[in-house]
C-alpha positions as CSV (number, residue, x, y, z in Angstrom):
1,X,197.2,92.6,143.2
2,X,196.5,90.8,139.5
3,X,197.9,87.8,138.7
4,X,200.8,88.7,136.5
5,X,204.0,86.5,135.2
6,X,207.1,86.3,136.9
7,X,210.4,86.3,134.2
8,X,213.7,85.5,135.5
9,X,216.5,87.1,132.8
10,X,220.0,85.7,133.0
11,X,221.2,88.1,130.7
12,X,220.5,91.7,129.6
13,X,219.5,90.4,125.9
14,X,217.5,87.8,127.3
15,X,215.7,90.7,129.4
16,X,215.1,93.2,126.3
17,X,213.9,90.0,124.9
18,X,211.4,90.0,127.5
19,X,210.2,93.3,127.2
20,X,209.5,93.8,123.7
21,X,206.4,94.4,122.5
22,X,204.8,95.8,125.7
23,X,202.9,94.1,128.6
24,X,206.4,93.4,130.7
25,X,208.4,96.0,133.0
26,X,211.4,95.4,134.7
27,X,211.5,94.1,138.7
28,X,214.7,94.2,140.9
29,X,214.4,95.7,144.1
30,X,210.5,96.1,143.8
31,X,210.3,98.8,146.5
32,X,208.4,101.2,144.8
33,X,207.0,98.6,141.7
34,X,205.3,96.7,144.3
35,X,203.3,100.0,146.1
36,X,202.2,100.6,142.8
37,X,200.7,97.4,141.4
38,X,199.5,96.9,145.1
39,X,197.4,100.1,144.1
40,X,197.0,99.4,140.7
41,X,197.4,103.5,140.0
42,X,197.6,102.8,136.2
43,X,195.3,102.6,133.3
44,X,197.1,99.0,132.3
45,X,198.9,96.4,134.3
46,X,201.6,94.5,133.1
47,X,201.5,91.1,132.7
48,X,205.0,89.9,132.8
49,X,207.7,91.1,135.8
50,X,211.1,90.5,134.5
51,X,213.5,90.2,136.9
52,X,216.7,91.4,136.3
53,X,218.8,90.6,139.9
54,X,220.2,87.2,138.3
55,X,222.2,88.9,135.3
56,X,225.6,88.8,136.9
57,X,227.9,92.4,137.0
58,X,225.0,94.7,137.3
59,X,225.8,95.6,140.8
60,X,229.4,96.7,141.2
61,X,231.0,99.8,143.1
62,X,234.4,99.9,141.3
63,X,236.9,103.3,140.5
64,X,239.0,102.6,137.4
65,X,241.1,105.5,136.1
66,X,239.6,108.3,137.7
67,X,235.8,106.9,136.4
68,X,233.4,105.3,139.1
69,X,231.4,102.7,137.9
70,X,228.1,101.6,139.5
71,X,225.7,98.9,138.5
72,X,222.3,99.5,138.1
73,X,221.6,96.7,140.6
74,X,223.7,98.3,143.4
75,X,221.7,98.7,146.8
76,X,221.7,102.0,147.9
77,X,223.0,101.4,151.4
78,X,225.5,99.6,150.0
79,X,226.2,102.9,148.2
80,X,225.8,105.0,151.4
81,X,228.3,103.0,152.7
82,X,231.5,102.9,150.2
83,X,234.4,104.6,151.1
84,X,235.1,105.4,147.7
85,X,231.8,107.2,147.1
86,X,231.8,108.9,150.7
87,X,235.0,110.2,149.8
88,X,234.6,111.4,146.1
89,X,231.5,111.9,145.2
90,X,230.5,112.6,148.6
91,X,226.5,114.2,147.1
92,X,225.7,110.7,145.8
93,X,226.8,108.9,149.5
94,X,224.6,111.1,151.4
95,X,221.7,111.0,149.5
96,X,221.7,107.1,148.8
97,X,221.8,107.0,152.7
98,X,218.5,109.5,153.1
99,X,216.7,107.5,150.8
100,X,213.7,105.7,152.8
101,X,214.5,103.4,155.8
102,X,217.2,101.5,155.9
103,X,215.2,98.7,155.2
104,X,214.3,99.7,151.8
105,X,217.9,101.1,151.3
106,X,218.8,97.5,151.6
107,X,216.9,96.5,149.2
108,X,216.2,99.7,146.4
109,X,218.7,99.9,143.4
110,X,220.2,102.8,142.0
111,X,218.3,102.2,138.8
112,X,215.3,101.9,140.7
113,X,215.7,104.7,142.4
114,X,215.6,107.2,139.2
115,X,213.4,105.1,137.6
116,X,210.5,105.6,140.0
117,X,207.2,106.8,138.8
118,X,206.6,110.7,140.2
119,X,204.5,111.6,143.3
120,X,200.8,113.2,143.3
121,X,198.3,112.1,145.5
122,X,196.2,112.1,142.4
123,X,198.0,110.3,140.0
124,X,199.0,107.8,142.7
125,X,195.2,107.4,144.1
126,X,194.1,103.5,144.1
127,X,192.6,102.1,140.9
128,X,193.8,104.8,139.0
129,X,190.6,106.8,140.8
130,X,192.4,110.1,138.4
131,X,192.6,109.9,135.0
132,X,195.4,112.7,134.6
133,X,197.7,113.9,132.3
134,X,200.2,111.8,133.1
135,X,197.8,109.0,132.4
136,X,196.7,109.7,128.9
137,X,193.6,112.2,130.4
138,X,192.7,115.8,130.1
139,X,194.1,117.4,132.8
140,X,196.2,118.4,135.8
141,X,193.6,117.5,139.1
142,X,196.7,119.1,141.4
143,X,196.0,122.7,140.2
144,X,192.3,123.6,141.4
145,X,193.3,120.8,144.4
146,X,195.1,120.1,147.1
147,X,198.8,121.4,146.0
148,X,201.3,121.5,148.7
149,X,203.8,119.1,147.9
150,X,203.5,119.4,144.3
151,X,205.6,121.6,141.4
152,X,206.8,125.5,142.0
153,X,208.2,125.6,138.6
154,X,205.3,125.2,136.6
155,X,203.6,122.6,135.3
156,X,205.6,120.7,132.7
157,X,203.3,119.5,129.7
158,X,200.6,120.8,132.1
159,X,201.8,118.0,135.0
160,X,202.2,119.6,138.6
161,X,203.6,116.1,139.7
162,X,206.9,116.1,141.2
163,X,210.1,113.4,140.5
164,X,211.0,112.4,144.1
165,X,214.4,110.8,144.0
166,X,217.1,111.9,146.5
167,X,219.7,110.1,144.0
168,X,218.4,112.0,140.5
169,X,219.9,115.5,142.0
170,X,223.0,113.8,143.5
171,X,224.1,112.3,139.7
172,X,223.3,115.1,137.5
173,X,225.2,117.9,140.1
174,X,228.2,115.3,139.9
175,X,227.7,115.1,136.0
176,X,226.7,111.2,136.1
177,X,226.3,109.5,132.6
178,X,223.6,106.5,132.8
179,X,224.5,103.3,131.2
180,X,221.6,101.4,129.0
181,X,221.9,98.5,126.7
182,X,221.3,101.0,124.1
183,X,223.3,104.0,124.6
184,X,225.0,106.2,127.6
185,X,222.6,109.7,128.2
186,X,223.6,112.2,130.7
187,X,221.4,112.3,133.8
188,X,220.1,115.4,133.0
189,X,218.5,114.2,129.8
190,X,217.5,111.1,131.0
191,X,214.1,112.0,132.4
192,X,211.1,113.0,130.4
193,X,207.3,114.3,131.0
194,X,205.8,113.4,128.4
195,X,206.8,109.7,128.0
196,X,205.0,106.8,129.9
197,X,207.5,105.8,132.8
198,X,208.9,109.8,132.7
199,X,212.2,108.8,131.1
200,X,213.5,107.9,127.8
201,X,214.0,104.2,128.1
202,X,212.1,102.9,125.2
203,X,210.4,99.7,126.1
204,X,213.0,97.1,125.8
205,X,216.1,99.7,127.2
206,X,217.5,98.8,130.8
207,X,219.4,100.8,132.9
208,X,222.8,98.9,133.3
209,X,224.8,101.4,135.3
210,X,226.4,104.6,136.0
211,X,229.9,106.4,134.8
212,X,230.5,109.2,136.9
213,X,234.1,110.9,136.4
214,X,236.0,111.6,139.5
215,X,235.6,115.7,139.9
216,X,238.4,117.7,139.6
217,X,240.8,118.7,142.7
218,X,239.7,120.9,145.0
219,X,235.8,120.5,143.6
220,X,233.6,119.4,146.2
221,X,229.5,117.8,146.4
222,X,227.0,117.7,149.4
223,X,223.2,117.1,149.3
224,X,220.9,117.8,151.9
225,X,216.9,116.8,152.4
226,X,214.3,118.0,153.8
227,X,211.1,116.1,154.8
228,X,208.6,115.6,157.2
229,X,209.9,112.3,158.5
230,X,213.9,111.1,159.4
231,X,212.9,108.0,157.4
232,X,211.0,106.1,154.9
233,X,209.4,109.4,153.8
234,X,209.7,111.3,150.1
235,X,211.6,114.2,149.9
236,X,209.5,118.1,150.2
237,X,212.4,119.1,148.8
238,X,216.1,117.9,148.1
239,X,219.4,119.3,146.9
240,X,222.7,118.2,145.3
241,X,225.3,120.6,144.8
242,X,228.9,120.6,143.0
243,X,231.4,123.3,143.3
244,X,234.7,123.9,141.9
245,X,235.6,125.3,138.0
246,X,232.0,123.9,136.9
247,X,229.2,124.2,139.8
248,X,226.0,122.8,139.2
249,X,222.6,123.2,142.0
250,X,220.1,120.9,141.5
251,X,216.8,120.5,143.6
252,X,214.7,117.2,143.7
253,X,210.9,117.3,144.0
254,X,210.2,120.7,142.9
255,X,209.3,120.0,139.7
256,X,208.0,117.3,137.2
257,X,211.5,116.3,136.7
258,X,214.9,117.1,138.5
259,X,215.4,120.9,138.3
260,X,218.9,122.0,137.6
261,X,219.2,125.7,138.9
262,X,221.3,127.6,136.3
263,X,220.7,130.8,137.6
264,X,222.4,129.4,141.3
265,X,225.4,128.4,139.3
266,X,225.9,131.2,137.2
267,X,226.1,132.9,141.1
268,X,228.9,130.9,142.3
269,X,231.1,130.3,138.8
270,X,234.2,131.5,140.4
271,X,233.3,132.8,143.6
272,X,234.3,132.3,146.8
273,X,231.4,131.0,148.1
274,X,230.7,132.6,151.8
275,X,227.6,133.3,153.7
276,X,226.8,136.0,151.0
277,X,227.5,134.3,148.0
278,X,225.5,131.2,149.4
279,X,222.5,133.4,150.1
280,X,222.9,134.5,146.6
281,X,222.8,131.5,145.0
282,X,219.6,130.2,147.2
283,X,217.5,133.3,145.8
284,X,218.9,132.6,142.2
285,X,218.0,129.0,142.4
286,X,214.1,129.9,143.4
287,X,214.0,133.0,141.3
288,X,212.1,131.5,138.5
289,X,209.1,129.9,141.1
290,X,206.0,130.0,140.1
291,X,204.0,128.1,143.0
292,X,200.8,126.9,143.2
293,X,198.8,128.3,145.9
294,X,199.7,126.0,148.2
295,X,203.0,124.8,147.6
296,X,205.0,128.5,148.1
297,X,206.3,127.5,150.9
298,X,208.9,125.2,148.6
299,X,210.4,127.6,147.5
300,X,211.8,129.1,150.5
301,X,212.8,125.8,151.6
302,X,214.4,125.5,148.5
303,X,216.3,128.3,148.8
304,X,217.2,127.4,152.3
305,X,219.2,124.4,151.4
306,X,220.6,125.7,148.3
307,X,222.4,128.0,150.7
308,X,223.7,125.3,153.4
309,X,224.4,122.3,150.9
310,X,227.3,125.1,149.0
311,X,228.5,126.4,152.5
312,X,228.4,122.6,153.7
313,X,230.0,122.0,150.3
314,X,232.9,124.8,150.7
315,X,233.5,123.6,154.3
316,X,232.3,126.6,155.8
């Protein structure tokens, strides 16, 4: 690794501080920052860590009036864990608690976990051995490569990359809003291509938590994985799903960001989902796939646990 400075922020301010002007990122659980300066995958290097696991309150679990609050800074098996979560918002549990290893899970935030960089053996390669799109270069090396983990939706802004967080689908099927020091952006909108980090924080903007409101009765949430490895392994692909008056699929790591499958809902919206229905919506939510030449096999996958995460979901 370079030699970089090590920040300690006591306060969010004192942390934007810190970050403007470029040169500094943000630290907490370090799971996936580390692996990455360790490689040094980027054009730049930053030469200020600021840590942000002194500023007191970022790390709660709390439901107030029907409105679960988590802090940026709360560990995912600590998330896996809650009662209140298991019980409520049951997508976000389970997927917190297939995250990694449970050593990592004791460690990784929630922040951190949907502010990790995207997967691609190219763009990850040690000293940034692939100057790619998503590194200021010409060009996508994943599509005359080796492709079979990467996008079957396309290639957004012409990257074939895919976002591998198993808690990205969870919050957007369960309608989570994320908390900055700026502003509160669904988690739909909160990731981005074309932007250095692949979401919209602007340089000196820090994820402070998460507002999720309690779904309504009789609505219910599951997400399933699949991967090669029971643990500390990325996700092929992953699944969150929501049913009730307002379903919403999403899939994890088929795409350059989190890939909300309209088409599957528009299958379900007031359905009684069965067998049928659920094999329905697993063809609608693949229906737009356009693989690369070694990646079809997503889709079916894909498809696969659309199907059991709604009949899992509808207790069936």
């Amino acid at each position: 690794m370079k030699p970089f400075e090590l920040f300690s922020a006591k306060t969010v301010d004192e942390a934007a501080a810190a970050l403007r002007g470029g040169g500094a990122c943000v630290i907490a659980g370090g799971t996936e920052l580390i692996a990455r300066l360790k490689d040094n995958i980027l054009p730049g290097y930053p030469g200020v860590l600021v840590d942000i696991t002194g500023i007191p309150g970022l790390d709660g679990i709390a439901e107030e009036d029907d409105v679960l609050r988590v802090g940026a800074l709360a560990k995912l098996a600590d998330i896996a864990a809650s009662q209140v979560i298991r019980e409520g918002y049951t997508a976000l549990s389970e997927a917190a608690g297939r995250a990694a290893s449970p050593n990592i899970r004791n460690m990784a935030t929630l922040g951190g976990s949907i502010a990790q960089l995207n997967r691609c053996w190219y763009f990850r390669k040690p000293e940034n051995r692939f100057h790619c799109l998503r590194k200021g270069g010409s060009g996508c090396f994943a599509i005359t490569g080796d492709n079979r983990f990467h996008s079957i939706f396309g290639g957004d802004h012409g990257c074939y990359s895919v976002s591998p967080s198993d808690t990205a689908p969870a919050l957007i099927a369960l309608g989570a809003m994320v908390v900055t020091n700026k502003r509160v952006v669904e988690a739909e909108k909160f990731f981005a291509v074309g932007t250095p980090g692949g979401t919209v924080l602007e340089q000196d903007e820090i994820i402070t938590g998460f507002r999720i409101k309690r779904p309504a009765a009789g609505a219910k949430s599951a997400f399933l994985k699949m991967a090669w490895r029971k643990s500390i392994d990325f996700p092929v692909v992953n699944c969150a799903v929501m049913t009730g008056e307002s379903p919403r699929v999403c899939l994890g790591a088929v795409a350059p960001l989190p890939y909300r499958a309209v088409e599957a809902e528009a299958v379900i919206a007031g359905a009684l989902i069965d067998e049928e229905c659920a094999a329905a919506a697993g063809a609608a939510a693949v229906s737009a796939a356009v693989p690369l030449p070694a990646s079809a096999y997503k889709a079916k996958i894909a498809q696969t646990l659309v199907k059991r995460a709604l009949l899992i979901a509808a207790g069936r």
